[in-house]
C-alpha positions in Angstrom: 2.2 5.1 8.4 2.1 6.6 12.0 4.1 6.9 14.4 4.4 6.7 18.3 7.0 7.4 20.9 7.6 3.7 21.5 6.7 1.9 18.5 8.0 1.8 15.0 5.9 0.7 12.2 4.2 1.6 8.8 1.0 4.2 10.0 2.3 3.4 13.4 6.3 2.9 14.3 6.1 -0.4 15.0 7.9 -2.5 13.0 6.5 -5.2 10.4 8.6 -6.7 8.0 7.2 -7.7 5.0 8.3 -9.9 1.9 8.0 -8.3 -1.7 8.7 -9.6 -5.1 12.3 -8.2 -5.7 15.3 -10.3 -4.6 17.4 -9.2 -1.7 14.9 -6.7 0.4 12.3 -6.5 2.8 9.6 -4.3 3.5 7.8 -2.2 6.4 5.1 -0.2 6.5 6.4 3.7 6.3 7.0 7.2 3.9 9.8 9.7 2.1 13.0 11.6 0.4 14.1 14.9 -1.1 16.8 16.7 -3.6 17.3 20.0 -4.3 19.4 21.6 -7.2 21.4 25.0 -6.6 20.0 27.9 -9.1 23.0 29.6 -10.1 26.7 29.5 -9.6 29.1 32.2 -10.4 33.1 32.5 -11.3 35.8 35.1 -11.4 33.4 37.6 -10.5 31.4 36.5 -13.3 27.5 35.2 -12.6 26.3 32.7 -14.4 23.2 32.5 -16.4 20.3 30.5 -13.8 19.9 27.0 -14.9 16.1 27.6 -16.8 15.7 23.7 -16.7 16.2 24.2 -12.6 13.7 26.9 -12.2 11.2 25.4 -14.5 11.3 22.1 -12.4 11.1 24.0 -9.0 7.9 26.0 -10.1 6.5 23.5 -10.9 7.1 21.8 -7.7 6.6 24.7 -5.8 2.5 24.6 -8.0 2.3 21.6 -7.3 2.8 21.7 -3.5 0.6 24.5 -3.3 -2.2 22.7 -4.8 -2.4 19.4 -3.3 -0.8 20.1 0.1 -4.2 21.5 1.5 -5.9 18.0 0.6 -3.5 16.5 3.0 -3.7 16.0 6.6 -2.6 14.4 9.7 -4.9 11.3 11.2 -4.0 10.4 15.1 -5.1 7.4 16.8 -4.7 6.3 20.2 -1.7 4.2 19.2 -0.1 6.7 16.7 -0.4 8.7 13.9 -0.3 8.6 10.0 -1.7 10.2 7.1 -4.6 11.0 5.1 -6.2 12.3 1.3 -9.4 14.4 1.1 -11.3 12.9 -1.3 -14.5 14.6 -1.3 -16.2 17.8 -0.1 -18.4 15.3 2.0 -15.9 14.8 4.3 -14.5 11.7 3.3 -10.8 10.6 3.9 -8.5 8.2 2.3 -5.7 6.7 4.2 -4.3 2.9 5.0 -6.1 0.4 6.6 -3.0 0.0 8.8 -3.1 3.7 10.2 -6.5 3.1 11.2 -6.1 0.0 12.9 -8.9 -1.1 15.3 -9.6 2.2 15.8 -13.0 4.0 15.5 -12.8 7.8 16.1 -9.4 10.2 15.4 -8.7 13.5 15.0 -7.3 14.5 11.9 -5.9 18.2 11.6 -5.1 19.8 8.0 -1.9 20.7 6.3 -3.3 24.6 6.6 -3.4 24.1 10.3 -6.2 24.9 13.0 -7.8 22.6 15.8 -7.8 18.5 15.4 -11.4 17.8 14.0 -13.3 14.7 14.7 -13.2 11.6 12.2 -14.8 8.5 12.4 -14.5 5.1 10.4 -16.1 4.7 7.0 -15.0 0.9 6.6 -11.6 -0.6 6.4 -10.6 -3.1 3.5 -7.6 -4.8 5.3 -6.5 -6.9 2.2 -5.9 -3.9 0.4 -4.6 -2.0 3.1 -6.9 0.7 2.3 -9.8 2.5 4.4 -12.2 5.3 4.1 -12.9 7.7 7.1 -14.9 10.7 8.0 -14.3 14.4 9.2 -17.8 15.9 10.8 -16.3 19.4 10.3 -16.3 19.8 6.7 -15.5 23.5 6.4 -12.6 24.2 4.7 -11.8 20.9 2.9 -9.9 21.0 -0.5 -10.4 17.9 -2.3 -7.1 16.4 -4.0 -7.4 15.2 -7.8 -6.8 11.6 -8.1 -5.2 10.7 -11.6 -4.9 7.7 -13.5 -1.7 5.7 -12.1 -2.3 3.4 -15.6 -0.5 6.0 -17.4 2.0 5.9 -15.2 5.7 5.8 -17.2 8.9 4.7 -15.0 11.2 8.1 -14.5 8.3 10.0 -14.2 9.0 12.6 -11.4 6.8 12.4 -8.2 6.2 13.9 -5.3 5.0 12.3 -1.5 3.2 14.3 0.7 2.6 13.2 4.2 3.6 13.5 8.0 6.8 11.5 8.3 7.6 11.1 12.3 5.0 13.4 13.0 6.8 16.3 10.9 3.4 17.5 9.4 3.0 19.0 5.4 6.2 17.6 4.8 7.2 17.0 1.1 9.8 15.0 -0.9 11.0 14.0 -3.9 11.8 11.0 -6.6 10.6 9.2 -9.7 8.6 6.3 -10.5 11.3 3.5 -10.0 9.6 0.5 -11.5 5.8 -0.4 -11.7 3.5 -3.6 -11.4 4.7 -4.8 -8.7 3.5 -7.3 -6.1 4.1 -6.7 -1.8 2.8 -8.8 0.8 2.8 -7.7 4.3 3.1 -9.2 7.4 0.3 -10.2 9.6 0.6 -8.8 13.4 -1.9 -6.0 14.9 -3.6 -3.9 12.7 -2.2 -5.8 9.3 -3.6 -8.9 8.0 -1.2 -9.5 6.3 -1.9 -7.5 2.6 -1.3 -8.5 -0.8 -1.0 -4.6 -2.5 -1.0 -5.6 -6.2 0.4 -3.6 -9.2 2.2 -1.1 -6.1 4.0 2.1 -7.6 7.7 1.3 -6.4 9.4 5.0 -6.2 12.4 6.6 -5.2 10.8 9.0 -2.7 11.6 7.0 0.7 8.5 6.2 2.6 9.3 7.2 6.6 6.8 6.2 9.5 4.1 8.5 9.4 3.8 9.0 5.7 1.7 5.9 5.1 -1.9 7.0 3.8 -0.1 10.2 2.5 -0.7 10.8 -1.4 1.8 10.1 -4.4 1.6 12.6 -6.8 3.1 13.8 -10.3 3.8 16.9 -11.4 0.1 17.7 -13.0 -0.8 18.0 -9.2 -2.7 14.3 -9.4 -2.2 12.1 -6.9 -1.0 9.0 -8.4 -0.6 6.3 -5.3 -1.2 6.1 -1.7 2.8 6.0 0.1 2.0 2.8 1.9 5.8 0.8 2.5 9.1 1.1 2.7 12.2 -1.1 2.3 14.8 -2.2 4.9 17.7 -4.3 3.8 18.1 -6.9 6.2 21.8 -7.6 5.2 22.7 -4.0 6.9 20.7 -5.2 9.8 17.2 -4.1 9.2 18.5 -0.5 8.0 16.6 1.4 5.4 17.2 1.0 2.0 17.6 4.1 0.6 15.0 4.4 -2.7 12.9 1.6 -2.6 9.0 2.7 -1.5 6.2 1.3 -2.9 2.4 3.2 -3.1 -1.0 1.9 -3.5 -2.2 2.8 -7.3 -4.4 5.6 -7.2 -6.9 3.8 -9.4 -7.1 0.8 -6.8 -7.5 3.6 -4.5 -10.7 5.2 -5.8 -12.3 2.3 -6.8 -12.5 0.9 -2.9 -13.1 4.2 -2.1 -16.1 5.0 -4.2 -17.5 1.4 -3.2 -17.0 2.3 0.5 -19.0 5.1 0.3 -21.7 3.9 -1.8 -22.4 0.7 -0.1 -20.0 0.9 3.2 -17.9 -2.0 1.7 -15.7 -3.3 -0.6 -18.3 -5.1 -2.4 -15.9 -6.4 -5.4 -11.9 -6.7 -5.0 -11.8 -7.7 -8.8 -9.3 -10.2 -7.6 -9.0 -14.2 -7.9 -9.8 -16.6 -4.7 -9.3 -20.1 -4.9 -12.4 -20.4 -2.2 -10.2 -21.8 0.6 -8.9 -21.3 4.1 -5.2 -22.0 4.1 -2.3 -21.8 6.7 1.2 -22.7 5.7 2.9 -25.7 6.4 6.7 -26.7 8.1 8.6 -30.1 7.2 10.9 -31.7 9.6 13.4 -29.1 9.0 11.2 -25.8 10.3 11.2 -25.0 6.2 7.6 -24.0 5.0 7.0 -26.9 2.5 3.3 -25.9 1.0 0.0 -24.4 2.1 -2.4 -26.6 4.0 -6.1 -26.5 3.5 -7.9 -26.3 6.5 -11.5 -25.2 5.0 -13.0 -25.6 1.5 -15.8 -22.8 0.7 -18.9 -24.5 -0.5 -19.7 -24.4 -4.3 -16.1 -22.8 -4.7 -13.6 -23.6 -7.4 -11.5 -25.7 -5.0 -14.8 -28.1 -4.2 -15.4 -27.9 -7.6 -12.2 -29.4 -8.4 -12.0 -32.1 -5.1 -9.8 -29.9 -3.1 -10.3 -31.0 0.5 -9.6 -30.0 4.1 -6.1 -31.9 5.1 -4.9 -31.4 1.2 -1.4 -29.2 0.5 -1.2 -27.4 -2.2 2.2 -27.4 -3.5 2.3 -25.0 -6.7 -0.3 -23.0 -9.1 0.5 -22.5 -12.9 3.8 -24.4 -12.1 4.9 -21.4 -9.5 5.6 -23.0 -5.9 3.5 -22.3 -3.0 5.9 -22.8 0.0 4.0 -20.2 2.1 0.5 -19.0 2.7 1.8 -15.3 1.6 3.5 -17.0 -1.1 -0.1 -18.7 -2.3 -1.5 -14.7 -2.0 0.8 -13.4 -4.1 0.2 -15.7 -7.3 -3.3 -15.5 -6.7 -3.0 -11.6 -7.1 -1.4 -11.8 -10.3 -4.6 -13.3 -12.1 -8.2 -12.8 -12.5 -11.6 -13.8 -11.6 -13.0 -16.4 -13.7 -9.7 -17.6 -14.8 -8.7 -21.6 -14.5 -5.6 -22.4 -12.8 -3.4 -25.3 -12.2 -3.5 -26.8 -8.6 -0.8 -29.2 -7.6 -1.9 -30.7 -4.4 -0.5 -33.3 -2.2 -3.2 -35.7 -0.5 -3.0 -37.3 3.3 -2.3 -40.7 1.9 1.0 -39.2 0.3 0.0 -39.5 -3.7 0.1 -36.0 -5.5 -2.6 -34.5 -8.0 -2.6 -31.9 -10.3 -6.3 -30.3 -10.6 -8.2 -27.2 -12.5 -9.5 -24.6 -10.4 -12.2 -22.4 -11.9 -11.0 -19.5 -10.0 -13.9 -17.2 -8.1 -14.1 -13.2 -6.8 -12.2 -12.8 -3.1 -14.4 -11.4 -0.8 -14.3 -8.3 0.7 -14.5 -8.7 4.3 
């Protein structure tokens, strides 16, 4: 996330609220936490022996920071400020689509310090939430590892690296809290409204200015890209202490090595019913179902006689009250897949139909 004077928000202070699949909190974009454990304690003039379990897990922090705290840095916009991963010795960056914005050009300076270098923009996948950009001056880049967030275990330690409200190189602390999970985003400037699938939720809170940041275990991988954080709306909007969800690292290399091959996403390996939707309100100002207002051509929805004016009411039994609602189901399965459709027609008479489900597009 960044971070402005004025705004508050995930990559740039503003704040977006966004749904996610566990009951009870929202979500904005943001980035981190930290512990620490005394070494030693004595009594009655008597010192006890250090705590080898303590020191062990501070080297190994203290490694760890050492080796993948040059691969971060700090990317400013005209709007704000978030943060960034070195990914290769060419000069490319990973950070969130939301950091970058509508931006073009930044300056991004490095953990190690010295003068704000000139970046430019790669591409931007919005519907990831991911985007690649560029540094012209290469000298001096150190390349972080990226791991493979698979292999991921819940209670794994992990560490988050970022800039959270501009405090550059900072670094804290948590474990992998729960994995496989599904957040939507809001839509407003600079989001389009995201489904992250499969996000890394962690214990490491996520502050503004740590989105884009890297996730990392203690093999010095980076693991996920620190993307949201949660509020709790019953304490009026306040932080939830713990919750923070990253981008999976392999999701994270795999736009970014099609970015820089081809300057696009060219295949988001996820399913698309091939339609245009918006969601709907009943009488009440409730969202009742998703309307379709455009059928792709020769997609799985005109395959199946889904038509402009139709509202689709479920999918695989699961109701679809809200467009984000219709996102998130549609993240949870695959390409190729057939799915269940319940519409509700014009004239009033409802319809169950298969949907041969096709590749969402990139763009």
């Amino acid at each position: 996330m960044g971070t402005t004077p004025s705004n508050r928000r995930a990559g740039h202070f503003s704040r977006h609220i966004i749904t996610v699949a566990v009951a009870g909190v929202l979500v904005v974009f943001s980035g981190c936490g930290v512990t620490g454990s005394p070494a030693s304690t004595s009594t009655a003039g008597r010192t006890a022996k250090p705590d080898t379990t303590v020191i062990g897990e501070e080297e190994a922090y203290e490694r760890v920071i050492a080796q993948v705290l040059p691969s971060i840095v700090q990317i400013n916009t005209k709007r704000g400020l978030g943060s960034g991963v070195v990914y290769d010795t060419k000069g490319h960056i990973v950070t969130n689509a939301h950091v970058v914005g509508k931006a073009t050009s930044f300056e991004v300076t490095l953990a190690t310090g010295g003068k704000p270098r000139k970046a430019s923009l790669v591409a931007s996948y919005p519907l990831g939430d991911l985007a690649i950009i560029r540094v012209g001056d290469r000298s001096g880049l150190t390349p972080a590892t990226f791991g493979d967030s698979t292999k991921l275990k819940v209670g794994q330690i992990v560490l988050a690296m970022g800039n959270p409200l501009g405090l550059s190189g900072s670094v804290t602390n948590g474990i992998v809290s729960a994995l496989g999970r599904t957040v939507t985003e809001p839509q407003g400037e600079g989001s389009p409204g995201a489904t992250i699938t499969n996000a890394i939720q962690t214990s490491a809170s996520i502050n503004p200015g740590n989105s884009g940041g890297a996730l990392t275990n203690l093999s010095g991988e980076v693991i996920g890209i620190p993307t949201l954080a949660a509020i709790n709306p019953e304490l009026g909007g306040g932080a939830a202490p713990g919750i923070g969800f990253a981008i999976p690292s392999t999701t994270a290399k795999d736009v970014a090595d099609q970015i820089i091959k081809s300057g696009k996403v060219v295949n988001t390996r996820r399913a698309a019913l091939g339609v245009r939707v918006n969601t709907v309100v009943g009488p009440d100002g409730q969202p009742v179902g998703v309307g379709v207002a455009q059928v792709d051509a020769g997609s799985g929805a005109a395959r199946a006689g889904i038509k402009p004016g139709d509202i689709i009411l479920s999918v695989n039994g699961k109701p679809t009250p809200t467009a984000a609602a219709l996102s998130e189901i549609l993240a949870g399965l695959k390409p190729g897949e057939q799915a269940k459709v319940e519409i509700l027609h014009p004239d009033g008479k409802t319809q169950t139909v298969t949907v041969t489900l096709g590749t969402l597009s990139g763009s």
